[in-house]
DRENGUTOR-339442 format. One record per residue: residue number from 1; x, y, z of N, C-alpha, C in turn. Coordinates in steps of 0.02 Angstrom, whole numbers, plus 50000, padded with zeros to 5 digits. Atoms other than C-alpha are relative to their C-alpha. Example, Ala and Ser with C-alpha at 12.3 -4.5 7.8 and 13.67 -1.06 7.14 Angstrom:
2
1, 50045, 49941, 50000, 50615, 49775, 50390, 50045, 50060, 50000
2, 49958, 49941, 49997, 50684, 49947, 50357, 49961, 50055, 50037
***
This chain:
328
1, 50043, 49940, 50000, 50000, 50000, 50000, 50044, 50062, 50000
2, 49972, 49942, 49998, 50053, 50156, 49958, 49979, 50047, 50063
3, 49992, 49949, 49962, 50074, 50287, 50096, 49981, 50080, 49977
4, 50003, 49958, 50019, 50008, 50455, 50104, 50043, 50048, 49971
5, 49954, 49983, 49997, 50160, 50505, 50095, 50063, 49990, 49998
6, 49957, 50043, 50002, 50305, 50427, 50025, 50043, 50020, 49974
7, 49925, 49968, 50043, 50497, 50455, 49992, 49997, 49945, 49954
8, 49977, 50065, 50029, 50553, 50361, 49839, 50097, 50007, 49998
9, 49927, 49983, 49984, 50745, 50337, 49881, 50008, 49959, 49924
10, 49991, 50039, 50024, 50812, 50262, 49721, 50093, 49984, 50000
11, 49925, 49996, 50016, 50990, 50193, 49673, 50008, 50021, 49930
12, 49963, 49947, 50064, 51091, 50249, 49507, 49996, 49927, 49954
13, 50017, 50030, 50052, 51033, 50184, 49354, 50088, 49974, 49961
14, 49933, 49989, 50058, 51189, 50100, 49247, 50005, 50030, 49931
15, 50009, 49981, 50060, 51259, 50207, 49141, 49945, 50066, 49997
16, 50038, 49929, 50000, 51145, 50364, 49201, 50047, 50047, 50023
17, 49950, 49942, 49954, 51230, 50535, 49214, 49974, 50031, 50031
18, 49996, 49940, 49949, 51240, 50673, 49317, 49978, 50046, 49960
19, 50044, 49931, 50017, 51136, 50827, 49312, 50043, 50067, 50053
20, 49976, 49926, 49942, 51233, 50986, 49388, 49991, 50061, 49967
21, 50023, 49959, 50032, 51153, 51138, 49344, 49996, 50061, 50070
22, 49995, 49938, 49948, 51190, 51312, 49463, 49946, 50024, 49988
23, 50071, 49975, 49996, 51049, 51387, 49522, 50019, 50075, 50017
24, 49964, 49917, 49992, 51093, 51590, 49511, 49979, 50023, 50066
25, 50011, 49968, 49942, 50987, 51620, 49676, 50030, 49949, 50052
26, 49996, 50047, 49928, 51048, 51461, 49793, 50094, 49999, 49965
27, 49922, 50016, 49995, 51241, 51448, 49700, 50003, 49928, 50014
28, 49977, 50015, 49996, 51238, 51295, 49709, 49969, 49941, 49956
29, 49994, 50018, 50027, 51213, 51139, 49612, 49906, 49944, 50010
30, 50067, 50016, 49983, 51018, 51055, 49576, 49985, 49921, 49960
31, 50031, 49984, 49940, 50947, 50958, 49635, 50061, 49979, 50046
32, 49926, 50021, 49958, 51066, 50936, 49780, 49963, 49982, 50071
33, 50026, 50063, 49931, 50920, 50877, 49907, 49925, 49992, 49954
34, 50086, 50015, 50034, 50736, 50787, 49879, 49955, 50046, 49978
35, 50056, 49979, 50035, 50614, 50857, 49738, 49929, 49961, 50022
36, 50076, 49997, 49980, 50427, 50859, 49785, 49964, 49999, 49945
37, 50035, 50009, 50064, 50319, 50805, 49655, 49915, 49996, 50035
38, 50052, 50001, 49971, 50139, 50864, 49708, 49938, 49953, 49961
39, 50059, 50036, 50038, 49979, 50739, 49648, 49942, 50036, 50048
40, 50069, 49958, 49945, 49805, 50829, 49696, 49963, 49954, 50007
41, 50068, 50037, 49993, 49718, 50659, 49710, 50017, 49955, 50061
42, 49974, 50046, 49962, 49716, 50521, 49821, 50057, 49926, 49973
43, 49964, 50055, 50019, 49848, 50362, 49815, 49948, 49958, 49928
44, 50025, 50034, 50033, 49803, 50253, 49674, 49938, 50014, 49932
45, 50008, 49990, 50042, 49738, 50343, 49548, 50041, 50013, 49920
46, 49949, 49978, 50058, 49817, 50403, 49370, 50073, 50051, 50013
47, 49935, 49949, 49966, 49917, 50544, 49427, 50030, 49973, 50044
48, 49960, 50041, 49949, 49972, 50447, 49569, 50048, 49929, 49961
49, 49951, 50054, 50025, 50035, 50287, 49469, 50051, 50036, 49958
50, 49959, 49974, 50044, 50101, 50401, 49350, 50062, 50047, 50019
51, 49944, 49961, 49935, 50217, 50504, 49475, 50047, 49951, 50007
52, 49963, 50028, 49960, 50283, 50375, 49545, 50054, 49949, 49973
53, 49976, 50042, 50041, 50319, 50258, 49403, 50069, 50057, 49950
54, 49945, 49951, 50022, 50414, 50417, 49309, 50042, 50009, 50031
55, 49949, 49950, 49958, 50483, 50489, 49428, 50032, 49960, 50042
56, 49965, 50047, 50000, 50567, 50333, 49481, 50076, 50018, 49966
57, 49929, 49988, 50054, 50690, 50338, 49347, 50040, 50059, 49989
58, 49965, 49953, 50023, 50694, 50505, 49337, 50044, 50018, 50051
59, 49987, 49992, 49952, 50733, 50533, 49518, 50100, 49937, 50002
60, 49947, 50032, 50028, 50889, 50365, 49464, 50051, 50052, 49950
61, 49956, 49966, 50019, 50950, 50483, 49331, 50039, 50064, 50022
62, 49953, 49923, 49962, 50993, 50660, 49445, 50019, 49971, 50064
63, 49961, 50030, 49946, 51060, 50534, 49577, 49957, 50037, 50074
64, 50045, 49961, 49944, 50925, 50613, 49698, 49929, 49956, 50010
65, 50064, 50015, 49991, 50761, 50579, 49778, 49942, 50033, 49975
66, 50071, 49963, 50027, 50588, 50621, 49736, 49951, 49971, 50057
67, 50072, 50025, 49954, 50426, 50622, 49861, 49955, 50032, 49963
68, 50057, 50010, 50069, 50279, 50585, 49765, 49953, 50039, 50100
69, 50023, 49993, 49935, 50166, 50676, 49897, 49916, 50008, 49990
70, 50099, 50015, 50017, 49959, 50657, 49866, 49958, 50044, 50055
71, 50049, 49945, 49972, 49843, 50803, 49930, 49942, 50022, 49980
72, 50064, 50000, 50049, 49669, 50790, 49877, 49980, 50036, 50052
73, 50053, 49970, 49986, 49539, 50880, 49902, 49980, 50073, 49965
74, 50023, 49929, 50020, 49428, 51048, 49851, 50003, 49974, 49903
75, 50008, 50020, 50062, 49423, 50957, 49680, 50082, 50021, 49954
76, 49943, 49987, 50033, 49612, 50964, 49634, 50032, 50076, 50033
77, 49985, 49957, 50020, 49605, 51151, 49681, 50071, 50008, 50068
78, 49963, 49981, 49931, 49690, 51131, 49880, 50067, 49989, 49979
79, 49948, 50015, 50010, 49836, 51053, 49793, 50051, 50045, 49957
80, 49992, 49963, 50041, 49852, 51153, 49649, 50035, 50071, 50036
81, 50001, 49914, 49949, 49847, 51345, 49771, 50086, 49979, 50028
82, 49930, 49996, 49989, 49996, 51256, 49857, 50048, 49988, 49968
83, 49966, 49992, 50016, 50087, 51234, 49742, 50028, 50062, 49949
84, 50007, 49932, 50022, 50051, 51397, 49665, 50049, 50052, 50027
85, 49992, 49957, 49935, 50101, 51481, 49824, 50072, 49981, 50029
86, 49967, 50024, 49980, 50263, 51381, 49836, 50050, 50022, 49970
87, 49942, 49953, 50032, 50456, 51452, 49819, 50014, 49958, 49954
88, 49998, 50016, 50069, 50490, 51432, 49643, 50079, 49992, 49986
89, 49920, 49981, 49990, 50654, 51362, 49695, 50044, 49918, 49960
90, 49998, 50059, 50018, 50642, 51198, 49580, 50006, 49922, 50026
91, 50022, 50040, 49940, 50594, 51094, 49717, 49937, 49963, 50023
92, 50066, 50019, 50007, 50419, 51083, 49707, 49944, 49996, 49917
93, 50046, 50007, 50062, 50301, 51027, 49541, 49932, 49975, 50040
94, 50078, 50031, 49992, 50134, 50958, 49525, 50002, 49954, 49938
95, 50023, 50038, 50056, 50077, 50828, 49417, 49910, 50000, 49986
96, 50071, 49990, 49998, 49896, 50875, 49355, 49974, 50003, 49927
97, 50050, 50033, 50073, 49750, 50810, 49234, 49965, 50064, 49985
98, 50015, 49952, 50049, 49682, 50915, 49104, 49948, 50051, 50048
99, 50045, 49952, 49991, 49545, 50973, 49209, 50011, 50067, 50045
100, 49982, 49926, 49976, 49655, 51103, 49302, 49989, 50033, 49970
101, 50000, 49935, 50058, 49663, 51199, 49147, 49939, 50034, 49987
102, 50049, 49945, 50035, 49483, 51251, 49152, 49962, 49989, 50062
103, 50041, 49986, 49932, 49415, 51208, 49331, 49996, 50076, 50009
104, 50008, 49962, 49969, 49470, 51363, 49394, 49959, 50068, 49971
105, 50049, 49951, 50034, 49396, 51473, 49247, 49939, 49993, 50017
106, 50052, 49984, 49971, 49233, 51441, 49310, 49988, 50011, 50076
107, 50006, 50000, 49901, 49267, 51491, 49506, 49994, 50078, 49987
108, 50016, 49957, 50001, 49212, 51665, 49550, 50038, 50045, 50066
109, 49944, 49981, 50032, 49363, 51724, 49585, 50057, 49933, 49994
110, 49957, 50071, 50015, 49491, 51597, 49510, 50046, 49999, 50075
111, 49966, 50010, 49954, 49585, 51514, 49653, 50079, 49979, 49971
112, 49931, 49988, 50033, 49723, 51493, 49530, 49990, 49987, 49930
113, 50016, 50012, 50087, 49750, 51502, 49341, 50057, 49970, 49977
114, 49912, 50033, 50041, 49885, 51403, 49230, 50037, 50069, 49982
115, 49991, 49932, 50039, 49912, 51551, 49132, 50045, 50036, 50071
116, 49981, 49983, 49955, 49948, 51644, 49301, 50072, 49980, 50043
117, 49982, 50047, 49941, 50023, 51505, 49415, 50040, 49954, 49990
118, 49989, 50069, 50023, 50099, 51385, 49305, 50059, 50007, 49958
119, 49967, 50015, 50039, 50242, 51355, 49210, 49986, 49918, 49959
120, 49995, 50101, 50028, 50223, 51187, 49083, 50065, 49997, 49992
121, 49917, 50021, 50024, 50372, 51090, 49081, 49970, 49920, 49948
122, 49993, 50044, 50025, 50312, 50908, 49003, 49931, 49984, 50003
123, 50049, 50029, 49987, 50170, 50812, 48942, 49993, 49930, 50017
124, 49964, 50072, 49976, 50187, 50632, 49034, 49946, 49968, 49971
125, 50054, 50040, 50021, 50026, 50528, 48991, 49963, 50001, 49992
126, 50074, 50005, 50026, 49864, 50499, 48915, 49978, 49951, 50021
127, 50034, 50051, 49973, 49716, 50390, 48955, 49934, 50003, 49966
128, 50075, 49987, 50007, 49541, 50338, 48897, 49986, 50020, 50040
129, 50050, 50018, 49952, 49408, 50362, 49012, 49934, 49945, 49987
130, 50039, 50064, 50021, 49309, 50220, 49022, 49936, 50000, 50037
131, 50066, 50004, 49989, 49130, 50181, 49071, 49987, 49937, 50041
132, 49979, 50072, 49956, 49119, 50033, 49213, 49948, 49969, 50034
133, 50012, 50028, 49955, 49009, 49934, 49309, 49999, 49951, 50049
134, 49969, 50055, 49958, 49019, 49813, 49455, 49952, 49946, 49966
135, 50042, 50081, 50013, 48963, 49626, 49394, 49918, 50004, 50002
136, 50058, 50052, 49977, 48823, 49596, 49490, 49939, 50046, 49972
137, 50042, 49959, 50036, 48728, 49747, 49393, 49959, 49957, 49969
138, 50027, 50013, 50053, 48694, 49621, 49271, 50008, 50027, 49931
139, 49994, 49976, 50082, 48726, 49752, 49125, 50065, 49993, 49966
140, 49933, 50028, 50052, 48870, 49682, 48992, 49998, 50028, 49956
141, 50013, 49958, 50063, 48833, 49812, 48874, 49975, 50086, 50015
142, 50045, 49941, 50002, 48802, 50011, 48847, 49938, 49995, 49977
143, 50052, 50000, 50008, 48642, 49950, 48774, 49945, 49983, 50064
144, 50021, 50009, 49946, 48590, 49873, 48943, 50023, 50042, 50048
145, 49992, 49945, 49950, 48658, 50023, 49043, 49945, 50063, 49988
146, 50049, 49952, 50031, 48549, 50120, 48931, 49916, 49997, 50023
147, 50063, 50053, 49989, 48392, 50003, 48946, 49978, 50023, 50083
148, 50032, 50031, 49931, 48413, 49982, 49136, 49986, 50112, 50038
149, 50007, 49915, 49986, 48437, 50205, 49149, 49931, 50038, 49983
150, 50052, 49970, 50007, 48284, 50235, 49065, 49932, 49955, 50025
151, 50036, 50038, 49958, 48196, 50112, 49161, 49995, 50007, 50068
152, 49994, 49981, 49946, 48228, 50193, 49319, 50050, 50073, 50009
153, 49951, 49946, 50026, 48271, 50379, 49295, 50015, 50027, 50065
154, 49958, 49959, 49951, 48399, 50456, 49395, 50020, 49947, 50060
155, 50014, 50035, 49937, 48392, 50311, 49517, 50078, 49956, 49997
156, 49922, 50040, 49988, 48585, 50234, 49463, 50025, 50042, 49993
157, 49960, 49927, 49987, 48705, 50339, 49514, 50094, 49953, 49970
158, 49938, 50003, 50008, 48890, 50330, 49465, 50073, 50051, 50009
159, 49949, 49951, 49990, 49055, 50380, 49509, 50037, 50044, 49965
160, 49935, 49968, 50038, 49193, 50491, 49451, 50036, 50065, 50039
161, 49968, 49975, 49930, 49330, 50595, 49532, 49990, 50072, 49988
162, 50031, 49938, 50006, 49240, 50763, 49567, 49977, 50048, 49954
163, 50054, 49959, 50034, 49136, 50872, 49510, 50024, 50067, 49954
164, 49955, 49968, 50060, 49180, 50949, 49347, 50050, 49983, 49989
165, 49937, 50026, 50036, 49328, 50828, 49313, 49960, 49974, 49926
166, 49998, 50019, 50038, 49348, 50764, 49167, 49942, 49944, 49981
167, 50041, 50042, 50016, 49266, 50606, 49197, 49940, 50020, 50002
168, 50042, 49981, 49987, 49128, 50701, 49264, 49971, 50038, 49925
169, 50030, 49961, 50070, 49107, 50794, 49098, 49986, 49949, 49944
170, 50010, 50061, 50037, 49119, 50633, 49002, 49949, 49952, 50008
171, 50076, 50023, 49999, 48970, 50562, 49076, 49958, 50047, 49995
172, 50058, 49957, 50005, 48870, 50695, 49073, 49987, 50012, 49914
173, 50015, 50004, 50061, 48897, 50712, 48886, 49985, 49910, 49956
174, 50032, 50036, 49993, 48856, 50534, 48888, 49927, 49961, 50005
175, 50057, 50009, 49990, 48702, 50539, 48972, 49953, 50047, 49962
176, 50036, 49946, 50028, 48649, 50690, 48878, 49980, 49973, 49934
177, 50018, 50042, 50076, 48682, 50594, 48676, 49941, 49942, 50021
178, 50019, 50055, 49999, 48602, 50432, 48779, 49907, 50028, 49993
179, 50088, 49954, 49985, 48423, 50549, 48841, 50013, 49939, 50041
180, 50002, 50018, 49950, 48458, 50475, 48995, 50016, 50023, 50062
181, 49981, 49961, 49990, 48477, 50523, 49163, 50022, 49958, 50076
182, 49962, 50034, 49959, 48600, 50460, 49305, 50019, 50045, 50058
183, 49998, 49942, 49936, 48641, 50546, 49477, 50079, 49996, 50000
184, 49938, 50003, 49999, 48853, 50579, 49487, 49996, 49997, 50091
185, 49980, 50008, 49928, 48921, 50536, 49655, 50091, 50020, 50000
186, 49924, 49981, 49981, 49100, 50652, 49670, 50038, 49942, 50037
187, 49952, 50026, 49919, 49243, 50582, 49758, 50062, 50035, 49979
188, 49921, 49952, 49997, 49423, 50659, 49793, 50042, 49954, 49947
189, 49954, 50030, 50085, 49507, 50537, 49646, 49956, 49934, 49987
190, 50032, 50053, 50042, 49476, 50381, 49540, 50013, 49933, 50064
191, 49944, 50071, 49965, 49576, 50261, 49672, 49929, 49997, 50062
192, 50101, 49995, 49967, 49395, 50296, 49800, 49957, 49978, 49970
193, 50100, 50026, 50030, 49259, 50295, 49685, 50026, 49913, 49969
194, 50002, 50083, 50006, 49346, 50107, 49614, 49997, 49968, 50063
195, 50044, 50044, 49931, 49331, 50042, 49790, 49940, 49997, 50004
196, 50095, 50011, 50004, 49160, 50093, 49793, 49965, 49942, 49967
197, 50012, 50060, 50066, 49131, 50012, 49637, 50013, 49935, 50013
198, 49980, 50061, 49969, 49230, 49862, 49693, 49954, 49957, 50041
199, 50056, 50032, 49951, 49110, 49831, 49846, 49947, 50005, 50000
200, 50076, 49993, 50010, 48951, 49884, 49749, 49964, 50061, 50027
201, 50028, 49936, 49966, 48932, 50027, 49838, 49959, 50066, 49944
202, 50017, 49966, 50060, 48906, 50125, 49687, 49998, 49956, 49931
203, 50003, 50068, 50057, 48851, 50028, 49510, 50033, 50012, 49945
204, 49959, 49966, 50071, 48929, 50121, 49374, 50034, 50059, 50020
205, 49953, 49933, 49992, 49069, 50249, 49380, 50024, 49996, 49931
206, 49958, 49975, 50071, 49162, 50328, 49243, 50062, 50029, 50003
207, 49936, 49999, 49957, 49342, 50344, 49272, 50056, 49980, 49954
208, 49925, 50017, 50023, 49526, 50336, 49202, 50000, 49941, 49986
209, 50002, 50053, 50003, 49559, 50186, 49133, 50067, 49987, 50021
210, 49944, 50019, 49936, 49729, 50178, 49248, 49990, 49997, 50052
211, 50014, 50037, 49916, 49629, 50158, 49407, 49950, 49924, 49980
212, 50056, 50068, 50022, 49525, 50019, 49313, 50011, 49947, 49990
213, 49971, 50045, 50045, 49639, 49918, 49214, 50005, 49933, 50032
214, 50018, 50033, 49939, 49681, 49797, 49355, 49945, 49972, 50009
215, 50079, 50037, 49955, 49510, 49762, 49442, 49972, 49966, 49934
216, 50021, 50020, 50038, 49462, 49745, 49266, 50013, 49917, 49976
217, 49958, 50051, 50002, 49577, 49613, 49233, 49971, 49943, 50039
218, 50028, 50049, 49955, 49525, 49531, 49375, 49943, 49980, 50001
219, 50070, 50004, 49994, 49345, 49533, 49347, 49954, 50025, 50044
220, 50048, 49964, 49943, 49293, 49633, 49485, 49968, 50062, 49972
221, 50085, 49967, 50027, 49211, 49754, 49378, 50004, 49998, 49926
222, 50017, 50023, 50071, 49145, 49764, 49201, 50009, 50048, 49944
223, 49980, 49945, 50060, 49216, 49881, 49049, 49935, 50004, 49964
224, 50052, 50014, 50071, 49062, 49929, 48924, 50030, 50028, 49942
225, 49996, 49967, 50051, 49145, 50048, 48838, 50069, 50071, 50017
226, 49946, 49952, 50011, 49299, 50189, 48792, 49979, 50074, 50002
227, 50066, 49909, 50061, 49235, 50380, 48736, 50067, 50040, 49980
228, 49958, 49990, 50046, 49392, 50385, 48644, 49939, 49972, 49955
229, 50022, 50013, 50062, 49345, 50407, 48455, 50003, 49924, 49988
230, 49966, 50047, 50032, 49449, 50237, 48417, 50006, 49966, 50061
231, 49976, 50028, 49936, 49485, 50084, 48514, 50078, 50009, 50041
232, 49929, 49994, 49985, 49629, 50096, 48632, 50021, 49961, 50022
233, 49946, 50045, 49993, 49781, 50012, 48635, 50014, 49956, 50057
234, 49987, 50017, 49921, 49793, 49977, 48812, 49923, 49948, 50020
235, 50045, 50035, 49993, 49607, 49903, 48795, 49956, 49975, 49955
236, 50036, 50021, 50055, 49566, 49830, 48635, 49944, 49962, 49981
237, 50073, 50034, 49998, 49439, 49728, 48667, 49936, 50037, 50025
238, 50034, 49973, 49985, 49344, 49851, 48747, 49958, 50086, 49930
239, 50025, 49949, 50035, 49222, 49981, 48615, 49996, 50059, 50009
240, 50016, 49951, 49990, 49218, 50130, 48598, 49925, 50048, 50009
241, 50085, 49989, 49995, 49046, 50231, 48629, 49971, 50002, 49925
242, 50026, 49989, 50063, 49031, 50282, 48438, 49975, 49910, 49973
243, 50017, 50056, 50023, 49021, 50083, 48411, 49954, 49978, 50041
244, 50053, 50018, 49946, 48913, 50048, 48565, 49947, 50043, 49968
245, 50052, 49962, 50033, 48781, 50174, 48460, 49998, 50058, 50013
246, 50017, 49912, 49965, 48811, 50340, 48549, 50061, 50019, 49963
247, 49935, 49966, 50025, 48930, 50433, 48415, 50001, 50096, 50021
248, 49998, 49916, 49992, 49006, 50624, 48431, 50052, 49988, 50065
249, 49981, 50014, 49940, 49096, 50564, 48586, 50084, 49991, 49996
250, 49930, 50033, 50004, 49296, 50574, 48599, 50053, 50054, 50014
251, 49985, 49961, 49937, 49375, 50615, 48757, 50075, 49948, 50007
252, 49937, 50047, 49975, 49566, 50545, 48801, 50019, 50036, 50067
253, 49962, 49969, 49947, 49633, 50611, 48967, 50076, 49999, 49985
254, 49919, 50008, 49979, 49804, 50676, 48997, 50024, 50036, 50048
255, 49954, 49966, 49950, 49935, 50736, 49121, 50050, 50015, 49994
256, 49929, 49969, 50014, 50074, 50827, 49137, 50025, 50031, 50056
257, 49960, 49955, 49977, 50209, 50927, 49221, 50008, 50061, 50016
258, 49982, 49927, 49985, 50205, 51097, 49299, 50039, 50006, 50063
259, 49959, 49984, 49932, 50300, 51201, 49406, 49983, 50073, 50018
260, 50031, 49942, 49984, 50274, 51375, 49493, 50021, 50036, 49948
261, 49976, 49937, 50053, 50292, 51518, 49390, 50053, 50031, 50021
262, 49936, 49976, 49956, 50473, 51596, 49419, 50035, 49949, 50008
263, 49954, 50057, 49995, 50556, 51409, 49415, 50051, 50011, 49943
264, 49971, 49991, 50069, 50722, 51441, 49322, 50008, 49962, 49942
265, 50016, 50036, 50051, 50715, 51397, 49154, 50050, 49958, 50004
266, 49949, 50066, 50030, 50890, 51270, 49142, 49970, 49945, 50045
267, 50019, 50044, 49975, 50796, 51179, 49291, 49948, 49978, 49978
268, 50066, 50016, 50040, 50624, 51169, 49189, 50022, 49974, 49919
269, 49979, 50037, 50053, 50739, 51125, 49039, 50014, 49933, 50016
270, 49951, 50057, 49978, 50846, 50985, 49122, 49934, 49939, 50035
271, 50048, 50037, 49989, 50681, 50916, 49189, 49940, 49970, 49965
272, 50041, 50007, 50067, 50581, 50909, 49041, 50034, 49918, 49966
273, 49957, 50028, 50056, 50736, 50820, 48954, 50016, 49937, 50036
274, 50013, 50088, 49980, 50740, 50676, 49102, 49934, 49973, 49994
275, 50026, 50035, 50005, 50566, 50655, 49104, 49965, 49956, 49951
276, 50020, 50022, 50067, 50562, 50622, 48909, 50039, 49959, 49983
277, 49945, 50058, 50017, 50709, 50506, 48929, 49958, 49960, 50034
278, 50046, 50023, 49935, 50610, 50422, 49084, 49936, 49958, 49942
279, 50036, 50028, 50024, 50457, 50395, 48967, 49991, 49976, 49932
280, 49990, 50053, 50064, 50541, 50317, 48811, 50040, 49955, 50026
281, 49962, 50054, 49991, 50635, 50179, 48920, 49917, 49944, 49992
282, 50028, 50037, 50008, 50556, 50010, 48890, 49937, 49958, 50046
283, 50027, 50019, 49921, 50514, 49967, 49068, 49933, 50037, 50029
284, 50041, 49958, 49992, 50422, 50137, 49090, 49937, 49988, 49959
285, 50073, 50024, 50052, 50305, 50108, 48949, 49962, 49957, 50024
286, 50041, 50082, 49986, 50262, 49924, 48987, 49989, 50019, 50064
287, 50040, 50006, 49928, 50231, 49972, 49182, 49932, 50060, 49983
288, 50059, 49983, 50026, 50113, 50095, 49106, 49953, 49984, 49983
289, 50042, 50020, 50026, 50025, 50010, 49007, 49959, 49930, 50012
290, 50050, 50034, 49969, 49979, 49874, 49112, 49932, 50044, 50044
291, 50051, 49981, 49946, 49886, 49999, 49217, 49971, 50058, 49916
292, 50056, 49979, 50032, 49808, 50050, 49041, 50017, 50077, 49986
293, 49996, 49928, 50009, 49889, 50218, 49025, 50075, 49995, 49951
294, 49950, 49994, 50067, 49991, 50274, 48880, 50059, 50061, 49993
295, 49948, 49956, 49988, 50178, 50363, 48877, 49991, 50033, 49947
296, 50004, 49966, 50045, 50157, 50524, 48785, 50058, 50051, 50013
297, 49943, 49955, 49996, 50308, 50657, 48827, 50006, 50070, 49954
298, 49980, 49953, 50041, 50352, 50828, 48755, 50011, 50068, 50009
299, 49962, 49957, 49988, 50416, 50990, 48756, 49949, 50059, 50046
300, 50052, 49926, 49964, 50330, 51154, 48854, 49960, 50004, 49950
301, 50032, 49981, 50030, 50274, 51209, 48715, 49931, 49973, 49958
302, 50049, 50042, 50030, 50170, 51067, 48630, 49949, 50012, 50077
303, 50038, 50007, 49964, 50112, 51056, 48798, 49960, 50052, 50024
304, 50015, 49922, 49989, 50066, 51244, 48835, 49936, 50010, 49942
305, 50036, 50012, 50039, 49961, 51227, 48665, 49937, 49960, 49983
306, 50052, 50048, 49979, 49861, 51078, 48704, 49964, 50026, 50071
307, 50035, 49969, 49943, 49830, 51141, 48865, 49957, 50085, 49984
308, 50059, 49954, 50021, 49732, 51302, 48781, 49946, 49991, 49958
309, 50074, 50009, 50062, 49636, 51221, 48639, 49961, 49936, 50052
310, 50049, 50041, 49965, 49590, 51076, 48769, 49948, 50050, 50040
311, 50043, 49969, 49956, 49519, 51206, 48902, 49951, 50035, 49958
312, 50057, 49967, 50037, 49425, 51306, 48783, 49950, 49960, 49998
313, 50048, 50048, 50066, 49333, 51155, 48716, 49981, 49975, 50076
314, 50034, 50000, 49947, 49294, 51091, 48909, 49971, 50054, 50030
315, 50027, 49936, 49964, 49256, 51258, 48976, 49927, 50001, 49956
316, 50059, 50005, 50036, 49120, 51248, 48820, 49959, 49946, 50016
317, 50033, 50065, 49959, 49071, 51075, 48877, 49972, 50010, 50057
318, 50049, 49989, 49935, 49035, 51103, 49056, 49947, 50055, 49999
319, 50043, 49949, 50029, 48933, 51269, 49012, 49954, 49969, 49964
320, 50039, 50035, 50049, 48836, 51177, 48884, 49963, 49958, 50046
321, 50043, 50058, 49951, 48796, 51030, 49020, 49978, 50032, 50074
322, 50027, 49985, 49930, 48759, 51140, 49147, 50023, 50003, 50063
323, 49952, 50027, 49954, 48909, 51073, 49263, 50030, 50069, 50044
324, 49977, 49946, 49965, 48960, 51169, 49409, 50045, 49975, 50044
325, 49933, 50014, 49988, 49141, 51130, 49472, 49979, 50029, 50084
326, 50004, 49990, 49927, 49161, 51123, 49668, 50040, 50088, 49979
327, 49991, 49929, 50004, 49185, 51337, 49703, 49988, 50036, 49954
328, 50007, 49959, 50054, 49118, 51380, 49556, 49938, 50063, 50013
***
């Protein structure tokens, strides 16, 4: 079990070099003690496997540590503020899913903005979101999720990790193509609402398919469907919604790398450039992609770019569905 709170000590990769890069305000050479890598969710979600599994290696190549450190709550935003608010002394990041980039545009007054708050340094991974229920539902199909929703409206509820994430916007445009209508049940990440799910507590959630992949595997709960356009790689047997009959639908999650604003640039270079070595080793990939999530990597800038045409196009989404983000 992962710990709320965990150092990852590693040893020295063979054949990894040294990173020594002067820092003009400390003089002296970086990192030269443990980097803080903030996740705003709880253990065991996407951002969390994906921290820990990177930043492994990467933490092997600058001969240093990394604490993966997990702070949920307020819907991503409590995590986010601190690290906003934190000396920009290349010491502290965040690792955070797309839906930072447009939560806070609908809060009245933003509690922090990318634009503002944020430097991008890397884009680490993508993910479907997938569509799930526990077994004993009975439904083996979006046609029987459909069936059993308009046969009892509003009365199945499903998870996903808070209100106005991603997943949360992905069912709702879901239930909206289906003309159906389902009750959302928040939680502080994906690694919660699949327990739920797990013990029936809740019947259908909608959720990362890196907190899923696993249980799935195992049979403890039931895939219907992707809301990627195309099937994905990581779950090929599983359809996408446009083939389950609900087309228009095609949503991938991703995450990435920031740091405060004011982090000097050779340390937001030099960190970029391990964690894009980090997620083309062989090892990294394949521990990925058992948990269903896919190594994507790349420079500030790709990532700075995606991160404005994605938010636009959710910020239009939740508006459209009506969705109102915790503080909004």
């Amino acid at each position: 079990m992962w710990t709320r709170r965990r150092i990852i000590q590693f040893g020295l990769l063979q054949g990894a070099g040294t990173l020594a890069l002067p820092l003009p305000s400390r003089g002296a050479q970086w990192p030269d003690r443990p980097v803080r890598i903030v996740v705003p969710n709880p253990p065991g979600g996407t951002a969390d496997i994906t921290a820990r599994i990177v930043f492994e290696r990467v933490g092997a190549a600058v001969h240093q540590s990394f604490i993966v450190e997990n702070r949920a709550g307020g819907n991503g935003t409590i995590a986010m503020v601190a690290v906003a608010r934190s000396k920009p002394d290349g010491y502290t990041f965040v690792v955070a899913g797309d839906s930072a980039t447009y939560v806070p545009l609908v809060q009245e007054p933003p509690s922090f903005t990318m634009e503002r708050d944020f430097v991008p340094v890397s884009l680490l991974v993508a993910q479907p979101v997938v569509l799930a229920v526990h077994p004993d539902t009975g439904i083996r199909s979006v046609a029987d999720l459909i069936s059993r929703a308009k046969a009892e409206p509003g009365k199945l509820s499903y998870g996903v990790s808070g209100v106005g994430s991603t997943h949360h916007v992905a069912a709702e445009m879901f239930c909206s193509a289906a003309n159906i209508s389902m009750t959302s049940i928040p939680y502080k990440g994906g690694g919660q609402a699949i327990a739920d799910l797990i013990a029936g507590q809740i019947p259908v959630a909608c959720l990362g398919a890196g907190a899923i992949a696993a249980h799935a595997r195992s049979g403890r709960i039931r895939v219907l469907a992707v809301t990627s356009a195309e099937r994905s790689t990581s779950l090929p047997d599983v359809p996408p919604l446009a083939e389950a009959g609900i087309p228009g639908i095609d949503i991938t999650q991703w995450f990435a790398l920031y740091a405060p604003r004011g982090t000097a640039a050779p340390v937001l270079e030099a960190l970029q450039r391990h964690a894009a070595a980090a997620l083309q080793q062989q090892a990294v990939r394949e521990k990925l992609a058992e948990n269903a999530i896919d190594a994507v990597g790349s420079d500030a800038a790709t990532l700075e770019q995606r991160q404005k045409k994605d938010s636009a196009a959710w910020l239009a989404a939740i508006n459209r569905l009506g969705i109102k983000p915790a503080g909004a």
